[in-house]
C-alpha positions as CSV (number, residue, x, y, z in Angstrom):
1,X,0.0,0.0,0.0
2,X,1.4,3.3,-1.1
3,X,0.4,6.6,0.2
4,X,-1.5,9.2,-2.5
5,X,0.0,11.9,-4.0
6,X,-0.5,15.3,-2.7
7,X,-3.1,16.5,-5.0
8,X,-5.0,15.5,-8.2
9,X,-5.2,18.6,-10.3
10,X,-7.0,16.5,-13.6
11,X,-9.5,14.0,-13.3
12,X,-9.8,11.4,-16.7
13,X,-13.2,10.0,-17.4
14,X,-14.0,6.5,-18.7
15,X,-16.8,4.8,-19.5
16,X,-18.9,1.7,-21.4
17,X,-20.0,4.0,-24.5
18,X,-22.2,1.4,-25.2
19,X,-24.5,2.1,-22.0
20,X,-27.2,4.7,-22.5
21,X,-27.9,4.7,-18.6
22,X,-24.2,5.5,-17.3
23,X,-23.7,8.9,-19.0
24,X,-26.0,10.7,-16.4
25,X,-23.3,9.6,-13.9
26,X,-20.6,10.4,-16.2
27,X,-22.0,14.1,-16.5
28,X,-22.9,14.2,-13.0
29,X,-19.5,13.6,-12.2
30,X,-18.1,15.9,-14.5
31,X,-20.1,18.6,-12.8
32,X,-18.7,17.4,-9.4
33,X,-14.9,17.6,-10.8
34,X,-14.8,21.1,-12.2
35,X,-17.0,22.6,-9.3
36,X,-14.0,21.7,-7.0
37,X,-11.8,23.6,-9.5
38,X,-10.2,19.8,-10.8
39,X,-9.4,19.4,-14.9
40,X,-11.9,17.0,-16.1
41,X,-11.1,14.8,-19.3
42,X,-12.2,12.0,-21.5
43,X,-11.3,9.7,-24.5
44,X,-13.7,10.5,-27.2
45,X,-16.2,7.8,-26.8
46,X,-17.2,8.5,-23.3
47,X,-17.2,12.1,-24.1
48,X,-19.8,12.0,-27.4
49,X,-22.1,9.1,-25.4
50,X,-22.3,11.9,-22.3
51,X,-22.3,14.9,-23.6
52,X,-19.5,16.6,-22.1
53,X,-17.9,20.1,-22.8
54,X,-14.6,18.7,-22.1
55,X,-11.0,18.0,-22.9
56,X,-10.7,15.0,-25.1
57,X,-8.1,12.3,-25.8
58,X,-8.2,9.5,-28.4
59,X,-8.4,6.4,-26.2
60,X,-7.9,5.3,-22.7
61,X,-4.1,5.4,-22.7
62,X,-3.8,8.8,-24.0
63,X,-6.8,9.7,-21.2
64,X,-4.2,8.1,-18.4
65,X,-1.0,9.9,-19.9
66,X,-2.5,13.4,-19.2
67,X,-4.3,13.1,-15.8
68,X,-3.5,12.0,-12.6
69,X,-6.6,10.1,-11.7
70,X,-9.1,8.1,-14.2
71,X,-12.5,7.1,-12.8
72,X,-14.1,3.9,-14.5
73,X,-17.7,3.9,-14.7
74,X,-19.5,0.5,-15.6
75,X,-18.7,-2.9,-14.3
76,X,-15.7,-5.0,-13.8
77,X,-16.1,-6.0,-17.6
78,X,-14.9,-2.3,-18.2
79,X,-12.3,-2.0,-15.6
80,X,-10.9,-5.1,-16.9
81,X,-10.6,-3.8,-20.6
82,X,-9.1,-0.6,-19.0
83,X,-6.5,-2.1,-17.0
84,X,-5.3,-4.2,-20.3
85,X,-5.4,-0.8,-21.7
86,X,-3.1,1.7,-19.6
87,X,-1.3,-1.4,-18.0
88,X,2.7,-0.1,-17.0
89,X,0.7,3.3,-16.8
90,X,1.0,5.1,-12.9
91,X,-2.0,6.6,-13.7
92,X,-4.6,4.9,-10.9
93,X,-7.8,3.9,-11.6
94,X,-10.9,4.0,-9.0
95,X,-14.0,1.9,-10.4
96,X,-17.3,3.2,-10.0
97,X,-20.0,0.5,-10.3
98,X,-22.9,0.6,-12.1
99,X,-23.3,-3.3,-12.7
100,X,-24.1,-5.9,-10.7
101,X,-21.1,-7.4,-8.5
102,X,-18.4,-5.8,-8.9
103,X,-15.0,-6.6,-6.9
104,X,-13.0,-4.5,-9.4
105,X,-15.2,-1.1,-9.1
106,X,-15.0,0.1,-5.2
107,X,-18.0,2.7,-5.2
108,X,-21.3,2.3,-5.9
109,X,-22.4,5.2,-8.1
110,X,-24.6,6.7,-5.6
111,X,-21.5,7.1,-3.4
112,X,-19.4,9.0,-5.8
113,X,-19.8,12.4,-4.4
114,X,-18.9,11.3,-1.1
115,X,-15.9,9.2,-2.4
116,X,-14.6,12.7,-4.7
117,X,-14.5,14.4,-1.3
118,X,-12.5,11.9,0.2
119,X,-10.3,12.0,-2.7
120,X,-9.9,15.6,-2.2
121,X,-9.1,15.6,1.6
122,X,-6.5,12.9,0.6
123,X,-8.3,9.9,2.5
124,X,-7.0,7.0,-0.2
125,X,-4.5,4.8,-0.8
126,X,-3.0,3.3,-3.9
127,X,-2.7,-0.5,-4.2
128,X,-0.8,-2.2,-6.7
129,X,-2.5,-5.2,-8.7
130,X,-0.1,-7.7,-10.5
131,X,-1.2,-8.6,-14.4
132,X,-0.1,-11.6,-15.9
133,X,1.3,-11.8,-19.4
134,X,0.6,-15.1,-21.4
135,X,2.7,-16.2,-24.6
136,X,1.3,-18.7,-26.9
137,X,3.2,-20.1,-29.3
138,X,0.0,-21.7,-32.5
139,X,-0.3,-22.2,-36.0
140,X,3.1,-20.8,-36.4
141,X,1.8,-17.6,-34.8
142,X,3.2,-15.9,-31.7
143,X,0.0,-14.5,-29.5
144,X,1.0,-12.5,-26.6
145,X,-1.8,-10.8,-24.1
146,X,-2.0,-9.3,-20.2
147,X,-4.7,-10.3,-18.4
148,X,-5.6,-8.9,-14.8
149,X,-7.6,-11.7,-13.8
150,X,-6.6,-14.4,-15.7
151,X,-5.5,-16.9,-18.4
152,X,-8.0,-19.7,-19.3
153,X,-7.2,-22.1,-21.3
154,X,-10.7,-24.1,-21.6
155,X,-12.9,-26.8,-23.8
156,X,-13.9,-24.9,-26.9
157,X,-17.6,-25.7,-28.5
158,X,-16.7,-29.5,-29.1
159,X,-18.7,-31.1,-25.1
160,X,-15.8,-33.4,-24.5
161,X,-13.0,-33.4,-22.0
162,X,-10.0,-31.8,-22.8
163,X,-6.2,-32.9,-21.5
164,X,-3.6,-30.4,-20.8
165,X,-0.1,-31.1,-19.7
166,X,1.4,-28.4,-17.1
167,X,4.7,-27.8,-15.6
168,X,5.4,-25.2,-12.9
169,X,9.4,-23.5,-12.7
170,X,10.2,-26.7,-15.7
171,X,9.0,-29.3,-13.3
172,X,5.7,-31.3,-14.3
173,X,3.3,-31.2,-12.5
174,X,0.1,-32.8,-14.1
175,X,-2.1,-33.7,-17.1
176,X,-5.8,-32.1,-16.7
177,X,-8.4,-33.7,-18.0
178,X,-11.5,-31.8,-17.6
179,X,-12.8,-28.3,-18.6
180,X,-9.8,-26.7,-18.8
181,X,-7.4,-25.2,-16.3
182,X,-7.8,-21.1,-14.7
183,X,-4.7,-19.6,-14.2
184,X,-5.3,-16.4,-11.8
185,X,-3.9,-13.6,-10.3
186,X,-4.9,-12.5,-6.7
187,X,-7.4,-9.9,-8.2
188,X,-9.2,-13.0,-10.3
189,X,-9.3,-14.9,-7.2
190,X,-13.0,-13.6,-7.0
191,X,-14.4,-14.2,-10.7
192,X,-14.1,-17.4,-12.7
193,X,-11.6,-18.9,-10.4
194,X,-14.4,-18.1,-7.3
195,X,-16.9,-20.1,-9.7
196,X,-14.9,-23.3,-10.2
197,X,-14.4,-23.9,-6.9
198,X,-10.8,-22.1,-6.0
199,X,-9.4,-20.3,-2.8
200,X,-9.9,-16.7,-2.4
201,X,-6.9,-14.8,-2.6
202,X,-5.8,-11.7,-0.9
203,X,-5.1,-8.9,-3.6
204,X,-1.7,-8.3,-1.9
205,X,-0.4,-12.0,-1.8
206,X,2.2,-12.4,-4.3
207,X,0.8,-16.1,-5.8
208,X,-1.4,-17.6,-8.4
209,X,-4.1,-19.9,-7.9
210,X,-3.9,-22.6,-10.5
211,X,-7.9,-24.3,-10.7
212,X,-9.0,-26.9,-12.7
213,X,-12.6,-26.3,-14.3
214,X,-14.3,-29.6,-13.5
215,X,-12.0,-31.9,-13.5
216,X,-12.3,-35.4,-14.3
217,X,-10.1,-36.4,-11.2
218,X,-11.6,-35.5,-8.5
219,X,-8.3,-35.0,-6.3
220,X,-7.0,-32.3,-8.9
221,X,-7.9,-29.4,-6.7
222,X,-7.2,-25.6,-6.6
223,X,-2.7,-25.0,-6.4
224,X,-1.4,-22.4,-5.0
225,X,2.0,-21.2,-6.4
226,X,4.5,-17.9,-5.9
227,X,4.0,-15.5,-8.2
228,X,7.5,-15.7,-9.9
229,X,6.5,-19.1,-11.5
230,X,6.4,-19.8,-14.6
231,X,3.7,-21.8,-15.5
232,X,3.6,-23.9,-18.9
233,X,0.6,-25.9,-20.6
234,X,0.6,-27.4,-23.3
235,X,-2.8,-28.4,-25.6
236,X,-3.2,-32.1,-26.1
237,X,-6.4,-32.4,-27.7
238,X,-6.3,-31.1,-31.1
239,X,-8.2,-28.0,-32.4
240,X,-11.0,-27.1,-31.9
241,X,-11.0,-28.8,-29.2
242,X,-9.1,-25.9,-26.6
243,X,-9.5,-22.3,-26.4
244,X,-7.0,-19.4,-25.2
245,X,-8.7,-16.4,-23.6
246,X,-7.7,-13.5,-21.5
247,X,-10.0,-11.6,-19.1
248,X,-12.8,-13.7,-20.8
249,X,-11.9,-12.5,-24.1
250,X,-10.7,-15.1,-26.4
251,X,-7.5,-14.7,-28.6
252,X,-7.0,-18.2,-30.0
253,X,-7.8,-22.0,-30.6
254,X,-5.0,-24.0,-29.3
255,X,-3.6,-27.3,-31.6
256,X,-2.5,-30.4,-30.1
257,X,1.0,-29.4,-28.9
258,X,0.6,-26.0,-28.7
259,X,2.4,-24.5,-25.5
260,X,1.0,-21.5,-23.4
261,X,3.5,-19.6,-21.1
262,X,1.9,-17.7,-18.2
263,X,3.9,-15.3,-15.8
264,X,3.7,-12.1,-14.0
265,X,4.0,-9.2,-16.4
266,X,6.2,-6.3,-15.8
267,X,3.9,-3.8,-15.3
268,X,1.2,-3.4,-13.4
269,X,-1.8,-1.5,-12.5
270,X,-2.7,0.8,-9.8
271,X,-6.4,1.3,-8.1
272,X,-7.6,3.6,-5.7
273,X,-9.2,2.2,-2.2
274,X,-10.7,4.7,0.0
275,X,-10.0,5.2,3.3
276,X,-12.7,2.9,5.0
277,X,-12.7,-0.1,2.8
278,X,-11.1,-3.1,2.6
279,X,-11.1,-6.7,1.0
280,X,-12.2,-8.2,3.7
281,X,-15.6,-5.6,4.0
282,X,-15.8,-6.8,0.4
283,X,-16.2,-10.4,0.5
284,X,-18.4,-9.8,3.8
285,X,-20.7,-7.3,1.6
286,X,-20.5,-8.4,-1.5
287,X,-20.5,-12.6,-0.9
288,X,-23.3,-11.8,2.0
289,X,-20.8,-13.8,4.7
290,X,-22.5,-13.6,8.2
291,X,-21.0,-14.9,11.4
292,X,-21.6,-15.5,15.0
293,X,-20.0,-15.3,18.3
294,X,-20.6,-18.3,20.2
């Protein structure tokens, strides 16, 4: 956990273009910045679906580049596709939620004006998420992607099991037959990884959580490994058998033989947690956990 920077003087604005029903909050929020004398500005997209009078910038990364805080407005979905985007940038990112879950984006949209003050008075801290990078070596093609969640490598539309072979540091370590096989970073603990059955992960813990989508051997459970591995799978069944995706977003369908190569990336993304949450208030809000004192 780092501690903010002394003052935010331009405020970027993101959002899901796509979404009639977010632009009121993106305005709304607009109005909030330049009212307490902030620089607001936008990529293009988010600008035309909202309506601003604002400064504009081509795309997300250009957006990051000229301010010191970006505010994502939609679900995780869209914090996911913006965290690919300005990955390596020190540019951090504060989710504002207008889906449904959401782990990624830490305040609700009817808290924003609340959270802007907090911003203001300095009441945040940064934390630093770790992205994986995936390398993928098909059809005589080199595929490379970051992923902040994680790499799946899964059955593709053909119902049958599929078999992948997986080393860990150049040691093997098993053939999968199942599904497919989740390879997440602690921020993807709590999405597909959460859903097939693996551990929740603390964003700061420096591991990935290597879980088998139902497997067909019922001891293969969820691994935990450090975050310096390198992990290796390689595609038995032949295509299209196996699909590559990052982030849920597919890139390729894997041959018999193909290899995948999953580590942590370089670079890395920053997010904004205000002053009174925490991970732990999210899984007890979000996953409705309840206890007792007996």
């Amino acid at each position: 956990m780092k501690k903010p920077p002394p003052d935010i003087r331009r405020v970027g604005l993101i959002g899901h273009s796509e979404k009639v029903a977010d632009t009121d909050t993106v305005a709304h929020a607009a109005r909030r910045i330049r009212a307490a004398r902030r620089e607001v500005w936008a990529d293009a997209a988010t600008a035309a679906a909202a309506r601003i009078q604002t400064r504009v910038a081509p795309d997300a990364p250009a957006v990051a580049r000229a301010v010191d805080l970006l505010l994502v407005f939609g679900g995780d979905g869209t914090m996911l596709r913006v965290a690919r985007e300005v990955a390596g940038a020190h540019t951090p990112l504060l989710g504002v939620n207008l889906g449904g879950l959401g782990f990624l984006t830490a305040v609700p949209a009817n808290e924003l004006d609340h959270a802007l003050e907090q911003i203001w008075d300095g009441h945040y801290s940064l934390e630093s998420r770790a992205l994986l990078e995936s390398l993928a070596q098909t059809n005589g093609r080199t595929l490379r992607a970051t992923a902040l969640n994680d790499i799946v490598i899964s059955r593709g539309v053909v119902s049958r099991l599929i078999q992948l072979d997986v080393d860990v540091d150049g040691e093997p370590l098993t053939r999968y037959r199942g599904d497919g096989l989740i390879i997440s970073s602690p921020t993807g603990s709590t999405a597909y990884s959460l859903a097939a059955g693996g551990a929740l992960v603390a964003p700061s813990a420096e591991v990935f959580a290597l879980t088998p989508i139902c497997p067909h051997t019922l001891t293969n459970r969820s691994l935990i490994v450090p975050l310096r591995s390198i992990i290796r799978v390689r595609a038995i069944s032949p295509r299209p058998s196996t699909i590559l995706s990052a982030d849920g977003q597919m890139l390729s369908e894997l041959d018999a033989g193909d290899v995948v190569t999953v580590r942590r990336s370089r670079r890395a993304v920053r997010l904004v947690q205000l002053g009174h949450r925490s991970f732990f208030e999210a899984l007890r809000q979000k996953l409705h956990w309840r206890g007792a004192y007996v």
